[in-house]
C-alpha positions in Angstrom: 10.3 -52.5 165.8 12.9 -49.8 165.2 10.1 -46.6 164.0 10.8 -45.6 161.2 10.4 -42.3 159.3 8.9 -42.7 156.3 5.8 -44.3 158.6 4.0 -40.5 159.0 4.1 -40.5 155.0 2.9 -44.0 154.1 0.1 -42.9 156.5 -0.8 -39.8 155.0 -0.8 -41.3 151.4 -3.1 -43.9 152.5 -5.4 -41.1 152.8 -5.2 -40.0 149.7 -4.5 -42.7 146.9 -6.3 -46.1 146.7 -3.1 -47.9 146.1 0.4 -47.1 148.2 3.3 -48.8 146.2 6.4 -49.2 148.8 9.5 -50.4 147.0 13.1 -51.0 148.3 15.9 -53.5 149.0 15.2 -56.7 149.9 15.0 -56.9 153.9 14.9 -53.0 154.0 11.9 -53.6 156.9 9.2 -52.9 153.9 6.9 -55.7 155.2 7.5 -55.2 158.9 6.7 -51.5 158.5 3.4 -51.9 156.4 2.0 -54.5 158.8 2.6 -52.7 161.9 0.7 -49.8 160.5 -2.0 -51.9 158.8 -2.4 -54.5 161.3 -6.1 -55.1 160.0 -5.1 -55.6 156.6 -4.8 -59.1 155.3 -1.4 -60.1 154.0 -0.2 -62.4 151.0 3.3 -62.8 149.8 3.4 -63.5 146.1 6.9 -65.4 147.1 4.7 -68.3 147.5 4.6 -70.6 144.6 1.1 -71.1 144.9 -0.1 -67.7 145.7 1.8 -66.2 142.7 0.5 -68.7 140.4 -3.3 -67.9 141.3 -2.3 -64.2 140.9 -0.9 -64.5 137.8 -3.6 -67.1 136.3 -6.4 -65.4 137.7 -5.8 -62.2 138.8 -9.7 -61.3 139.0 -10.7 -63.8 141.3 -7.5 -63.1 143.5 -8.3 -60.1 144.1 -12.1 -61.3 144.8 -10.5 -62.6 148.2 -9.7 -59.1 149.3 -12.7 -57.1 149.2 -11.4 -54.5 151.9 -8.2 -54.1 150.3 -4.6 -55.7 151.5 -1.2 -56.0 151.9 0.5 -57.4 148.9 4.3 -57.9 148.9 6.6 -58.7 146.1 4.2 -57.5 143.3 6.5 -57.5 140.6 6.1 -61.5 140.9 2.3 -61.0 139.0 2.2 -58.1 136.8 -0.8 -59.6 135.7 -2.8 -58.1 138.6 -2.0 -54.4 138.4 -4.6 -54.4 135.1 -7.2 -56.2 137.1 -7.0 -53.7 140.0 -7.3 -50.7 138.1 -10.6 -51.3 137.5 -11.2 -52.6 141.4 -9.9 -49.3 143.0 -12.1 -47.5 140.2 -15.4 -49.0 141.6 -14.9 -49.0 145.0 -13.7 -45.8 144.8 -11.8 -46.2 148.4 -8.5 -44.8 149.8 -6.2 -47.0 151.2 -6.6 -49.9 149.4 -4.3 -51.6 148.3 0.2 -51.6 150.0 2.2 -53.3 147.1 5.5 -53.9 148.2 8.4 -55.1 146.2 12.3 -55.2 145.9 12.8 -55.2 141.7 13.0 -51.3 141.3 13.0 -51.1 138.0 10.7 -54.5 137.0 7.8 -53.3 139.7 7.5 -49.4 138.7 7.0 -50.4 134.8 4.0 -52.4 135.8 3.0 -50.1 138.4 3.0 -46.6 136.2 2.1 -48.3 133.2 -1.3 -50.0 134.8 -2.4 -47.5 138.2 -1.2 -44.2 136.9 -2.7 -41.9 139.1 -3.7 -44.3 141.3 -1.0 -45.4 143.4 1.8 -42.8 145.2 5.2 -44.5 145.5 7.8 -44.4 148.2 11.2 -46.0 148.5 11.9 -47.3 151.7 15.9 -47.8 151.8 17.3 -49.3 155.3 18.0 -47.7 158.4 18.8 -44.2 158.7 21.6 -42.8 161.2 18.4 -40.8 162.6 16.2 -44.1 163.4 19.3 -45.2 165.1 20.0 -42.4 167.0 16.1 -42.2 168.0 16.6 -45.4 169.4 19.9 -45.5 171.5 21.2 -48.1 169.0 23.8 -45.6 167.5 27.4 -46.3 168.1 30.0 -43.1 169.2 32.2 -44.6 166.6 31.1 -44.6 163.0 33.6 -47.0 161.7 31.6 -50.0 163.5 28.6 -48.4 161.1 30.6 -48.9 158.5 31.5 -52.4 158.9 27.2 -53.0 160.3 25.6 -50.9 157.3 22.3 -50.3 158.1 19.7 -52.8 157.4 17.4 -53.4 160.2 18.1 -57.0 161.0 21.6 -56.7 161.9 20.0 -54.5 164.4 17.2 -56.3 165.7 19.4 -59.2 166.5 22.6 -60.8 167.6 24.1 -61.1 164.3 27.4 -61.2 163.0 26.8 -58.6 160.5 29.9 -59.8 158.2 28.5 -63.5 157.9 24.9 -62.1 157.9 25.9 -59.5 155.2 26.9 -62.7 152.9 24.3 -64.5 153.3 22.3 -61.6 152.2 24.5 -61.6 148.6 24.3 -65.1 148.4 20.1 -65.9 148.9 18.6 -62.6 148.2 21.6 -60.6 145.6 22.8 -63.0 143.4 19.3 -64.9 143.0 18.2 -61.9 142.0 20.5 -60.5 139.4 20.4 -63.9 138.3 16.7 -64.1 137.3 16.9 -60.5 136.1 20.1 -61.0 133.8 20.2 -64.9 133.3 23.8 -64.8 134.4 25.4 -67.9 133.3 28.8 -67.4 134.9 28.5 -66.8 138.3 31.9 -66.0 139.3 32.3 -63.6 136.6 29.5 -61.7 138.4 30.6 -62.3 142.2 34.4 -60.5 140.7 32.5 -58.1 138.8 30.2 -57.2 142.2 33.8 -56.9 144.4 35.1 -54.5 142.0 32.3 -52.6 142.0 32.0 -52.2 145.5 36.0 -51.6 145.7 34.8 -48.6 143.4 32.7 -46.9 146.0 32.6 -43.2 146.3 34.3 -42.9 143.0 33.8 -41.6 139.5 32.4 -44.4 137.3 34.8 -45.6 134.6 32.7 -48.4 132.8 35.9 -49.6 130.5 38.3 -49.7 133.8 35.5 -51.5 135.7 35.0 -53.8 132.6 38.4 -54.5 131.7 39.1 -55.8 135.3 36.0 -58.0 135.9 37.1 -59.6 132.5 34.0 -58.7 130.6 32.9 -56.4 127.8 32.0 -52.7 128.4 27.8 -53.7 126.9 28.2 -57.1 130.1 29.2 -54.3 132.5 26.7 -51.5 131.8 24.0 -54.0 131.7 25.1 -55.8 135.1 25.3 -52.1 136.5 21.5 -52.2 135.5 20.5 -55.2 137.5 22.6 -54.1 140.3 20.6 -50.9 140.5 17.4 -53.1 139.9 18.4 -55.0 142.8 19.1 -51.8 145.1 22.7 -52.6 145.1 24.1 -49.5 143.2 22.7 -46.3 142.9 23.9 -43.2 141.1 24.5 -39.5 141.9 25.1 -37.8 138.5 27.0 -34.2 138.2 25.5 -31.1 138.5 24.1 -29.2 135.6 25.4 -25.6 136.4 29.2 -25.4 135.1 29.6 -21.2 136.0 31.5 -21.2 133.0 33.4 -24.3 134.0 33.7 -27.6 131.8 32.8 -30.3 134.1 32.8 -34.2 133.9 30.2 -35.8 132.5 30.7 -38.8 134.5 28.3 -40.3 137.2 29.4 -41.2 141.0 28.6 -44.8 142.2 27.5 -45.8 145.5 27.1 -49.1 146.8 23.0 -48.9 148.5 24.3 -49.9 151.7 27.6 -48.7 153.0 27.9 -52.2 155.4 27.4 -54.5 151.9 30.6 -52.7 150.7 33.0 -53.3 153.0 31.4 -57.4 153.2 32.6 -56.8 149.6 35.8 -55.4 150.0 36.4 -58.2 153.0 36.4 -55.9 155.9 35.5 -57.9 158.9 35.6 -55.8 161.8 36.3 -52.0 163.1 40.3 -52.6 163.4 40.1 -53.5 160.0 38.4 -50.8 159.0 40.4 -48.5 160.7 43.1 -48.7 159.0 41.1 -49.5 155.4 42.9 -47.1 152.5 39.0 -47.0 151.6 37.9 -46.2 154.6 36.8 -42.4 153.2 35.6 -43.7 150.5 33.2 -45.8 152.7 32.4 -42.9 154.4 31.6 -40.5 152.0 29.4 -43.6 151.1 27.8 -43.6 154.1 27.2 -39.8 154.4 25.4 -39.7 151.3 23.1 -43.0 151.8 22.0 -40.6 154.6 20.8 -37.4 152.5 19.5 -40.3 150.1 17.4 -41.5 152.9 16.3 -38.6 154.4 14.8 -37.8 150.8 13.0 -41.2 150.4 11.6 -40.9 153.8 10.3 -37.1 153.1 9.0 -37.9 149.8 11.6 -34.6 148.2 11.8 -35.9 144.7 14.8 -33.4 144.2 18.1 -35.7 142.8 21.2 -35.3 144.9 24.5 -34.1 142.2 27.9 -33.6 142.8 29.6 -30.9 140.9 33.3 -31.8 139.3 35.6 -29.5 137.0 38.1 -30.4 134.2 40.9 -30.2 136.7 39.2 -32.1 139.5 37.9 -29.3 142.2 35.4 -31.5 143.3 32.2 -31.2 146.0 30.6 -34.6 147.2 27.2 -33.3 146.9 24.9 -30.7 145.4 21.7 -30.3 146.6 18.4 -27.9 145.6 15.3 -26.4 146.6 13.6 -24.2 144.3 15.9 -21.3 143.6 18.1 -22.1 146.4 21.6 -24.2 146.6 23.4 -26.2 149.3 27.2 -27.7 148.6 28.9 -30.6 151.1 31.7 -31.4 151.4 32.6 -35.0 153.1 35.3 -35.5 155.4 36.5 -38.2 157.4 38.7 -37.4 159.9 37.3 -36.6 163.4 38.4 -33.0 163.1 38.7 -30.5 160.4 41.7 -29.5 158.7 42.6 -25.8 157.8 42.5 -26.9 153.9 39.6 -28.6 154.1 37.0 -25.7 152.9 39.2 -25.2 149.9 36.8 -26.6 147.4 33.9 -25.6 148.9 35.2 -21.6 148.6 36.1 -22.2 145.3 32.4 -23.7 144.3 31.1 -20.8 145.9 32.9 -18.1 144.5 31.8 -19.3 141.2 28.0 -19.8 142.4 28.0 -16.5 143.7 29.4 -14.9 140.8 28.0 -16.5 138.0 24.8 -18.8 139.0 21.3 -17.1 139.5 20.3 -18.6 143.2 18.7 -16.6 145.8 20.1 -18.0 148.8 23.5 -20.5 148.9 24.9 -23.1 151.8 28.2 -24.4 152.5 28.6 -27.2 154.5 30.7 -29.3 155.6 29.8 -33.6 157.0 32.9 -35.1 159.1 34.1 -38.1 161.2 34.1 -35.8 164.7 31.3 -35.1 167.3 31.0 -31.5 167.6 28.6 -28.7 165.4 30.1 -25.2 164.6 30.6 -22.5 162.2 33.9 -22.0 160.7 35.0 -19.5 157.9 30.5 -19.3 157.0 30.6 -23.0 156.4 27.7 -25.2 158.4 30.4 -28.0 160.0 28.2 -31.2 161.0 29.2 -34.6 162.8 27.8 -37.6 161.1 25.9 -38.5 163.8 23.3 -35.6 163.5 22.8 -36.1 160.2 
């Protein structure tokens, strides 16, 4: 098994909670992780027909069968049990209990929060990083064949053709999904709506443009958006709060979860392809900020990436915070650095320096080359340290 880092954190929590809630995409490694670090822990899938249906009709004497605690994956599948083990972690008074895992975001933290407040600490367990890769030889010197992989583990841990095994994900685990969530009745209005969603990658979300060309209404699109980032297909970065006397859109940025599920989307097959993609920056600005997305999942830092956008479109890709400090990225993806390319990062902080209130700011700058260095005080990265 490829380690991964949000192991140390599970582990620690364990120590302190009674219930660990570990949530994620489906085939993010969420069940392989928590059974190699609970190896004495019995495991039930509420997948099972039969298992779910005890859970749901009897969640009291389902529990009953675990007095030590176990592994429980796809929770959201019995809601009705999250009651019932309130009161069980409340008696034994234990740590460690109980690992629920499940892939419905939205459907398993309602249950979860409303029931075991208090009681259960939550991580998100997204797929690979570029570190765990890199920690493990299995990173590429060419970030376009990333692109075209993505990063979920078993594309990794076996010979797979990742653009076949990338559809079959979207077909079994995607569409099932979103169609028990939304009761979609016209399938290929979704699968169109899904390509053009992907296709819009990396870019500012226009729900009416998005809606008008998948051929639905603007309520159909912002609720399939829902479900998509239910399903940990979509996620969001929204714009930074802090205009230094700027107006500034008011518009979100949508990512596609998994930079590899894109481009299966978009119909890219192989690096060649991808190459000479016109998205191919999109993708990896995609890609680059999955990674700072990960690296806050696996860390537990509950602070929201942004990215910060004027009237007249000086943009920076992302925004991040600590406290009273304040760190800007830019994301390029050419494998070296144009002159031009700190422009809007100089201009962002000229304003932050002159009209925000932070006591330390960064500049930096992710790109498509190998080499770290400091160029006009901006931090310049390759994507394979990140």
């Amino acid at each position: 098994m490829i380690p991964r880092h949000a192991a140390p954190r599970i582990l620690r929590l364990l120590d302190g909670f009674p219930i660990v809630t570990v949530t994620g995409p489906r085939q993010s490694g969420k069940t392989t992780l928590v059974r190699e670090l609970l190896p004495h822990k019995p495991y039930v899938s509420l997948e099972s027909p039969a298992q779910r249906e005890f859970a749901r009709s009897q969640p009291a004497d389902f529990l009953r069968q675990f007095p030590a605690g176990a592994v429980i994956d796809e929770a959201q599948n019995a809601p009705e049990l999250f009651s019932e083990m309130q009161g069980v972690v409340d008696a034994s008074g234990h740590m460690g209990l109980f690992v629920l895992t499940g892939s419905h975001n939205l459907s398993l933290l309602s249950g979860v929060t409303q029931s075991l407040a208090g009681r259960t600490a939550l991580v998100e367990l997204l797929p690979l990083s570029i570190a765990e890769l890199r920690g493990t030889g299995l990173l590429d010197a060419n970030y376009a064949s990333h692109l075209v992989k993505g990063f979920f583990p078993a594309i990794y841990a076996r010979s797979l053709e990742p653009f076949e095994w990338l559809h079959a994900y979207l077909v079994t685990y995607a569409e099932r999904d979103a169609r028990q969530l939304a009761a979609i009745q016209d399938l290929g209005a979704f699968q169109r709506f899904l390509k053009l969603t992907a296709a819009r990658t990396g870019q500012l979300l226009n729900m009416q443009s998005l809606a008008s060309d998948a051929g639905v209404s603007d309520k159909t699109a912002k609720h399939w958006l829902s479900i998509l980032e239910t399903c940990y297909l979509v996620h969001f970065v929204h714009p930074h709060f802090a205009n230094f006397g700027k107006r500034l859109t008011k518009s979100p940025k949508l990512y596609m979860a998994d930079v590899g599920m894109a481009a299966a989307l978009m119909g890219i097959q192989n690096e060649s392809q991808m190459q000479n993609h016109p998205l191919r920056g999109a993708l990896f600005e995609t890609m680059v900020v999955n990674e700072f997305r990960k690296n806050r999942c696996n860390t537990g830092v509950r602070d929201p990436l942004y990215f910060w956008r004027d009237n007249i479109g000086t943009e920076v890709d992302l925004i991040l915070e600590r406290g009273n400090e304040i760190a800007a990225v830019e994301i390029k993806s050419g494998i070296s650095v144009a002159s031009d390319a700190f422009g809007n990062l100089k201009k962002w902080q000229k304003y932050a320096t002159e009209r925000g209130s932070f006591s330390a700011i960064y500049p930096g700058l992710v790109y498509g080359g190998d080499t770290r260095f400091t160029r006009e005080g901006v931090d310049v990265m390759p994507w394979s340290g990140l």
